[in-house]
N, C-alpha and C positions, 0 to 999 in steps of 0.2 A: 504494500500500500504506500502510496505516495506523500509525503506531507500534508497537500493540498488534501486530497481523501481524507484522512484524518480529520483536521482542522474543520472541514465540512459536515462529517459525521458528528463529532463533540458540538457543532454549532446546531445541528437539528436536534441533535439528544436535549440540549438545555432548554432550547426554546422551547418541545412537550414536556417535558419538563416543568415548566414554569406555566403552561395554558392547565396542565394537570393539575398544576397547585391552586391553580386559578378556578378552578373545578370545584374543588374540593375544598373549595374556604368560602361558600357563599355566602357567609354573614359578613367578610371583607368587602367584600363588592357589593352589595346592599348597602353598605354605608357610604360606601366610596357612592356609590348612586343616588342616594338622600339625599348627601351635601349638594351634590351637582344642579338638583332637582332644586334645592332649597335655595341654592344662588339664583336660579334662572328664575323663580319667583319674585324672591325679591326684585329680579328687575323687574320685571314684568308688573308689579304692583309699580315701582316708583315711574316707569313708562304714564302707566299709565295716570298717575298723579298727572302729570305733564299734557296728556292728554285733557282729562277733566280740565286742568286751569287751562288750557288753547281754549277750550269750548265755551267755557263759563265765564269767564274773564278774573274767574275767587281760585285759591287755591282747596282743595277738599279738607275736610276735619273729620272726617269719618271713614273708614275702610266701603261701609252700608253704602255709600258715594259712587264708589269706583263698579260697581256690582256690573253696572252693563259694557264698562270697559276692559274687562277680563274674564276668560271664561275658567271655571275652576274655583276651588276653597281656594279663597285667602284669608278666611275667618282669623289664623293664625298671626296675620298683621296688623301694624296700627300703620298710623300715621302722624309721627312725631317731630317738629322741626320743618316740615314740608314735604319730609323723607321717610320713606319704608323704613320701620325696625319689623324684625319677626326675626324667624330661621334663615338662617345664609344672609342675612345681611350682615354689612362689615359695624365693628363697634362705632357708635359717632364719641367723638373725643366733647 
């Protein structure tokens, strides 16, 4: 066997390797999912803050506000500051 052969073999071995482990850890990846999910909310709520005030000329004071500008729970957020807090959003200083 060749070096090259080698080197290519060790590189497929790890890669299933590691999609295996990936397999086999599904509560890693459900979280690592959550997060993901929970960032993209929060924008999606503060989008849409942005929205409500283009339309209305006020900024919103209520999440019950935004209901027809996003589809989906966001029960889980407020509207603090003029800004999304909930899940996945960054701390405000």
């Amino acid at each position: 066997m060749r070096l090259i052969e080698i080197a290519m073999a060790s590189a497929i071995t790890v890669s299933i390797c590691g999609a295996s482990y990936a397999a086999l850890n599904p509560q890693q990846l459900t979280s690592r999912a959550q997060v993901v999910a929970d960032q993209a909310t929060c924008r999606t709520v503060d989008t849409a803050i942005v929205g409500y005030l283009m339309n209305n000329g006020t900024a919103p004071t209520s999440i019950r506000q935004l209901k027809d500008y996003v589809r989906g729970d966001i029960s889980k957020y407020r509207i603090v500051g003029g800004v999304a807090t909930g899940p996945g959003c960054p701390a405000k200083p």
